[in-house]
VEXKOL-766481 format. One record per atom (N, C-alpha, C): residue number from 1; residue in one letter; chain; x negated, y, z. Coordinates in Angstrom, 3 decimals, padded with zeros to 6 digits. Example, Ala and Ser with C-alpha at 12.3 -4.5 7.8 and 13.67 -1.06 7.14 Angstrom:
2
(1 'A' 'A' (-013.190 -005.690 007.800))
(1 'A' 'A' (-012.300 -004.500 007.800))
(1 'A' 'A' (-013.200 -003.300 007.800))
(2 'S' 'A' (-012.850 -002.250 007.080))
(2 'S' 'A' (-013.670 -001.060 007.140))
(2 'S' 'A' (-012.900 000.030 007.870))
***
This chain:
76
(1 'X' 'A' (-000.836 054.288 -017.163))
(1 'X' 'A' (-001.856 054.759 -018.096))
(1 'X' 'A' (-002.514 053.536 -018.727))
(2 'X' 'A' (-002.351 053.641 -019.785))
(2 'X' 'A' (-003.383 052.755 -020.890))
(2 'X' 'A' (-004.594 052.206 -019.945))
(3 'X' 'A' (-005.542 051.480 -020.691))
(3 'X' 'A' (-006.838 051.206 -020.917))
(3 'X' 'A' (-007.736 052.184 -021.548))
(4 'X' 'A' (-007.020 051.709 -022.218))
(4 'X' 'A' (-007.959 053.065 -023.545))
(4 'X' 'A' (-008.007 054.333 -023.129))
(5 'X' 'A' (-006.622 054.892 -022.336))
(5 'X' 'A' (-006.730 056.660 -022.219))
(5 'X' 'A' (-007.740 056.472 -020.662))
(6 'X' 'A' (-007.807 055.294 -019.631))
(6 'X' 'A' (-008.786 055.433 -018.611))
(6 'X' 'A' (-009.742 055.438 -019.166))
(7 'X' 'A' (-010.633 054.438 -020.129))
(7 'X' 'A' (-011.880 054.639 -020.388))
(7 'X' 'A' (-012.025 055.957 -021.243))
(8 'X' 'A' (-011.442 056.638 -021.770))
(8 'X' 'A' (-011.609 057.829 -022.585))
(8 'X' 'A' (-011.445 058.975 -021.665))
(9 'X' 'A' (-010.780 058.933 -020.325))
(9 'X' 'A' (-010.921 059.789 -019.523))
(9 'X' 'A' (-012.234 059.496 -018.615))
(10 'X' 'A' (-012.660 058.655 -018.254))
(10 'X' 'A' (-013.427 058.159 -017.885))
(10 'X' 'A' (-015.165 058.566 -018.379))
(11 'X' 'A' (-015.052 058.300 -019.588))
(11 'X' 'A' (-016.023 059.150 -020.543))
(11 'X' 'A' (-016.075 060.546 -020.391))
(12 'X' 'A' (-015.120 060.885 -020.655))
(12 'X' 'A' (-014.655 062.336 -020.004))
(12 'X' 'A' (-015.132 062.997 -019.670))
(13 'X' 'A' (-014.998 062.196 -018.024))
(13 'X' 'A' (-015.484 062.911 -016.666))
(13 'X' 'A' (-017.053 062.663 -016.635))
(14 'X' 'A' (-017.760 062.366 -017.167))
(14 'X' 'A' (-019.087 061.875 -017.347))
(14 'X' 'A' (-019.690 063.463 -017.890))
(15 'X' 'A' (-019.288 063.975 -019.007))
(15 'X' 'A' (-019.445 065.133 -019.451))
(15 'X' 'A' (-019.751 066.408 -018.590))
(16 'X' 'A' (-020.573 067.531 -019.043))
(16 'X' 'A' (-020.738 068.624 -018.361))
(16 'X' 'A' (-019.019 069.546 -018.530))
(17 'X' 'A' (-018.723 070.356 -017.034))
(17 'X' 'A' (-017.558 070.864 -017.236))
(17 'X' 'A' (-016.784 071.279 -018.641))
(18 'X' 'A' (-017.897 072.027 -018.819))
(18 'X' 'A' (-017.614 072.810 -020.049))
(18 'X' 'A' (-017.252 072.234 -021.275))
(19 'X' 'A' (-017.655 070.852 -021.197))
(19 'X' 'A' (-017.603 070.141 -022.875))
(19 'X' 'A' (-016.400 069.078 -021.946))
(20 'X' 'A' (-015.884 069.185 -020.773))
(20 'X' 'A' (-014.545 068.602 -020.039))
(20 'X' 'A' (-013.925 069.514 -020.171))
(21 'X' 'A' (-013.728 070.921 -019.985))
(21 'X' 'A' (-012.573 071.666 -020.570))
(21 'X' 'A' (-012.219 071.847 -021.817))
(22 'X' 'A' (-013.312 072.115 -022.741))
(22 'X' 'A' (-012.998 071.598 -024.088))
(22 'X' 'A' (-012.176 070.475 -024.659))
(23 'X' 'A' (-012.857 069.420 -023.849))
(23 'X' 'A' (-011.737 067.963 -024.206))
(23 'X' 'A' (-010.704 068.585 -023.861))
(24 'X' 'A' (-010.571 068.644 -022.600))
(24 'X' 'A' (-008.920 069.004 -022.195))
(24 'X' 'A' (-007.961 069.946 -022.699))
(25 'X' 'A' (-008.713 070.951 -023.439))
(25 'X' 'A' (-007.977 072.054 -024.360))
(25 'X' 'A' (-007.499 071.158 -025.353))
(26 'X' 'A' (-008.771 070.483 -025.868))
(26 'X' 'A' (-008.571 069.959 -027.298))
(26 'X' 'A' (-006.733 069.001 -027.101))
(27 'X' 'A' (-006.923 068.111 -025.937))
(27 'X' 'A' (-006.099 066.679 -026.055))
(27 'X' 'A' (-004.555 067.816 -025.545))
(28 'X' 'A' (-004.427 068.800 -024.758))
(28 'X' 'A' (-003.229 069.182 -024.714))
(28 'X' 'A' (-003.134 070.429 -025.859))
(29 'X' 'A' (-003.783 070.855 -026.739))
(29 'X' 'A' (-003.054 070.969 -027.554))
(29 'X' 'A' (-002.719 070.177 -028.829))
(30 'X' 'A' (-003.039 068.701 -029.210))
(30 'X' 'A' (-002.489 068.443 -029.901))
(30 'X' 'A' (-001.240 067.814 -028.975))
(31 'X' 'A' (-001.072 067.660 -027.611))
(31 'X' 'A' (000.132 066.971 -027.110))
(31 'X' 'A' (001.005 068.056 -027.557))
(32 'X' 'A' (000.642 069.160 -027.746))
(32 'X' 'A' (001.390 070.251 -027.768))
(32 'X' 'A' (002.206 070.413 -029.118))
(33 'X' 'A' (001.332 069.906 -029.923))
(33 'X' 'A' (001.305 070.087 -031.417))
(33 'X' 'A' (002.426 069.172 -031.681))
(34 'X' 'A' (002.287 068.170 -031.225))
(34 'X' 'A' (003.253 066.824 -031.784))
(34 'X' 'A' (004.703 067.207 -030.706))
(35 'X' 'A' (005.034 068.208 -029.772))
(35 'X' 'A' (005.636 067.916 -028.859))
(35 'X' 'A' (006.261 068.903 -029.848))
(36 'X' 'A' (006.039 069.916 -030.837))
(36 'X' 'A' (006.236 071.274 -031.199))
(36 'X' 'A' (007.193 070.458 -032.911))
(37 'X' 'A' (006.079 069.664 -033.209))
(37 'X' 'A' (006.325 068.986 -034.562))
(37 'X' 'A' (007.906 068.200 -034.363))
(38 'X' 'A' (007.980 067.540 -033.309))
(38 'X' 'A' (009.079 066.863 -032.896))
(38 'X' 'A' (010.451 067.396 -032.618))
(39 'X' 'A' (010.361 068.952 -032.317))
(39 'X' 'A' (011.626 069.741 -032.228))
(39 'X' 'A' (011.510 070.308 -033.210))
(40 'X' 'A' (010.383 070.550 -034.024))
(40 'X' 'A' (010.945 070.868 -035.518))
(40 'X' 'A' (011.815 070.472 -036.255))
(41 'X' 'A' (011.178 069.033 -036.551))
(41 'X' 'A' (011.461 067.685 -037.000))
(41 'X' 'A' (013.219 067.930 -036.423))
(42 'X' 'A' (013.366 066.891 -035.194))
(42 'X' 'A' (015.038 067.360 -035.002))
(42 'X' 'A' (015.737 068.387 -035.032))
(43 'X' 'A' (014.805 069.365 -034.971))
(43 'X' 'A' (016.668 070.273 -035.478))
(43 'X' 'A' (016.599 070.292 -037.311))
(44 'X' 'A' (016.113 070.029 -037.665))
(44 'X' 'A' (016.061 070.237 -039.331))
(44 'X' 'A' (017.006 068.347 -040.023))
(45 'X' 'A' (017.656 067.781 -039.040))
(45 'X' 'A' (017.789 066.464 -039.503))
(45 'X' 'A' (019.235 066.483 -040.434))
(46 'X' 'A' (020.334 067.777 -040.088))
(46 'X' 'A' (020.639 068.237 -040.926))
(46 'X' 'A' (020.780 068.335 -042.262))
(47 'X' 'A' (019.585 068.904 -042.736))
(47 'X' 'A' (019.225 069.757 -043.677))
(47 'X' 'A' (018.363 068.793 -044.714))
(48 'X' 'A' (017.522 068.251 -043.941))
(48 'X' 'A' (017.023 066.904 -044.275))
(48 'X' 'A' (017.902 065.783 -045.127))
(49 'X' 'A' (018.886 065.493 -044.175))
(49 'X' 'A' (019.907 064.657 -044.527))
(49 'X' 'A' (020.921 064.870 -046.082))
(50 'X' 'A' (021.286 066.762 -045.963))
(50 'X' 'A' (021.775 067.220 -047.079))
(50 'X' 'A' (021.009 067.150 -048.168))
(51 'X' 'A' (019.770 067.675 -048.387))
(51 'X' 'A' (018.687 067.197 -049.132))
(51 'X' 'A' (018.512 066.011 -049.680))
(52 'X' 'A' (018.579 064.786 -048.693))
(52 'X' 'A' (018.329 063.143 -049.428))
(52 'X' 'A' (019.872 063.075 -050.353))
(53 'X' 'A' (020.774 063.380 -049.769))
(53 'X' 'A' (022.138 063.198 -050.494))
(53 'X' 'A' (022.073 063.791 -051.824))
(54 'X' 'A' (021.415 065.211 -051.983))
(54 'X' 'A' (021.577 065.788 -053.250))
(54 'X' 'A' (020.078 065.249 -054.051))
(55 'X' 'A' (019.364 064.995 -053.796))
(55 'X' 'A' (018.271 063.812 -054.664))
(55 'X' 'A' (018.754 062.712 -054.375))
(56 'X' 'A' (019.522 061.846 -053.952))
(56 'X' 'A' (020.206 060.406 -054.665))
(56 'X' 'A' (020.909 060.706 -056.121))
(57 'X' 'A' (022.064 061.939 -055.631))
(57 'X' 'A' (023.209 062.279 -056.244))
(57 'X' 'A' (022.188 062.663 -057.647))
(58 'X' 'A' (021.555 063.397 -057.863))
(58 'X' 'A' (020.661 063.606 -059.037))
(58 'X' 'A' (020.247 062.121 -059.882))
(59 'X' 'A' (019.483 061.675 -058.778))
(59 'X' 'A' (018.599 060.045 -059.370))
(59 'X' 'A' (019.994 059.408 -059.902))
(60 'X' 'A' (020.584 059.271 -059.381))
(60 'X' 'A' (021.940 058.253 -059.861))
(60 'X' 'A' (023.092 059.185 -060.981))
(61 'X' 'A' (023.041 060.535 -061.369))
(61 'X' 'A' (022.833 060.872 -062.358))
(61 'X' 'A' (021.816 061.068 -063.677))
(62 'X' 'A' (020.978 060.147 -063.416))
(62 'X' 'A' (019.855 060.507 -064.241))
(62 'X' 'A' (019.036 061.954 -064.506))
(63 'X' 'A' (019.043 062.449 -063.847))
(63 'X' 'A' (019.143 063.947 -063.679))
(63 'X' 'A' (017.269 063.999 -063.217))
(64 'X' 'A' (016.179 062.757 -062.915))
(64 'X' 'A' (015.203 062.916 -062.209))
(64 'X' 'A' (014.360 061.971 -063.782))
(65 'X' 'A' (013.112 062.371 -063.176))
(65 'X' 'A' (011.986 061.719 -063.537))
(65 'X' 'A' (011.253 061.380 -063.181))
(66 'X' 'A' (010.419 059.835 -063.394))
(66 'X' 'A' (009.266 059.409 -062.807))
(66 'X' 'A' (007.870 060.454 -062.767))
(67 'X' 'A' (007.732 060.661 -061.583))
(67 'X' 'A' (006.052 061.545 -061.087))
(67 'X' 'A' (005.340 060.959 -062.177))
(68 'X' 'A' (004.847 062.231 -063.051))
(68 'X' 'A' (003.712 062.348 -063.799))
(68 'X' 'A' (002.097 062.906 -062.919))
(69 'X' 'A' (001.191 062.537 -062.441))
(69 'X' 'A' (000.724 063.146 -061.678))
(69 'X' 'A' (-000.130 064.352 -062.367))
(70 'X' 'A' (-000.329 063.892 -063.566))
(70 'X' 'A' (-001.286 065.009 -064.827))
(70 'X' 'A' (000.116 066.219 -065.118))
(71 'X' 'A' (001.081 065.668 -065.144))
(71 'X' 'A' (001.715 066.767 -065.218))
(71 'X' 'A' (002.251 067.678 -063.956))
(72 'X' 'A' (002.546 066.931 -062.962))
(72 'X' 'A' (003.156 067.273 -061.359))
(72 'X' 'A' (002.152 067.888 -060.903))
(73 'X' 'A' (001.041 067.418 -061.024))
(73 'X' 'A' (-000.048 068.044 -060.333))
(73 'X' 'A' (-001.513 068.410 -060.922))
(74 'X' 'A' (-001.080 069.503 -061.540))
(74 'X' 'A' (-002.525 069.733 -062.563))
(74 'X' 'A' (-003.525 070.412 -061.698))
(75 'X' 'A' (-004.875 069.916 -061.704))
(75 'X' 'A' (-006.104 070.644 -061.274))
(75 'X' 'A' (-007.145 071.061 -062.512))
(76 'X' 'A' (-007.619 071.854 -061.907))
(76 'X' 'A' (-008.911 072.006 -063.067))
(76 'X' 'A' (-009.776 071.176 -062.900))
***
């Protein structure tokens, strides 16, 4: 274990239960989040991959244009 994650657990435990289960909800679900993001992420590498091939294959046909952001992305 880190430094950083002892003194941040450390802090932690200083806390009333309640605002310690909170932390602890909070920190495993983003472990959760990134653990979730990460098997997304790989099984899509695929698809991903087919994707970069057919935007090269475009760009190197001239087939693309430089991001206008007034036009790409209009707000009011």
């Amino acid at each position: 274990m880190t430094q950083l994650l002892k003194r941040a657990f450390a802090e932690a435990s200083k806390l009333p239960d309640p605002e310690q289960d909170a932390f602890a909800s909070l920190l495993l679900a983003e472990l959760d989040s990134k653990r979730r993001w990460a098997q997304a992420f790989a099984s899509t590498q695929d698809q991903l991959a087919t994707l970069a091939d057919e935007a090269l294959r475009e760009f190197e046909a001239g087939e693309t244009r430089p991001m206008d952001l007034r036009r790409d992305f209009p707000h009011d």
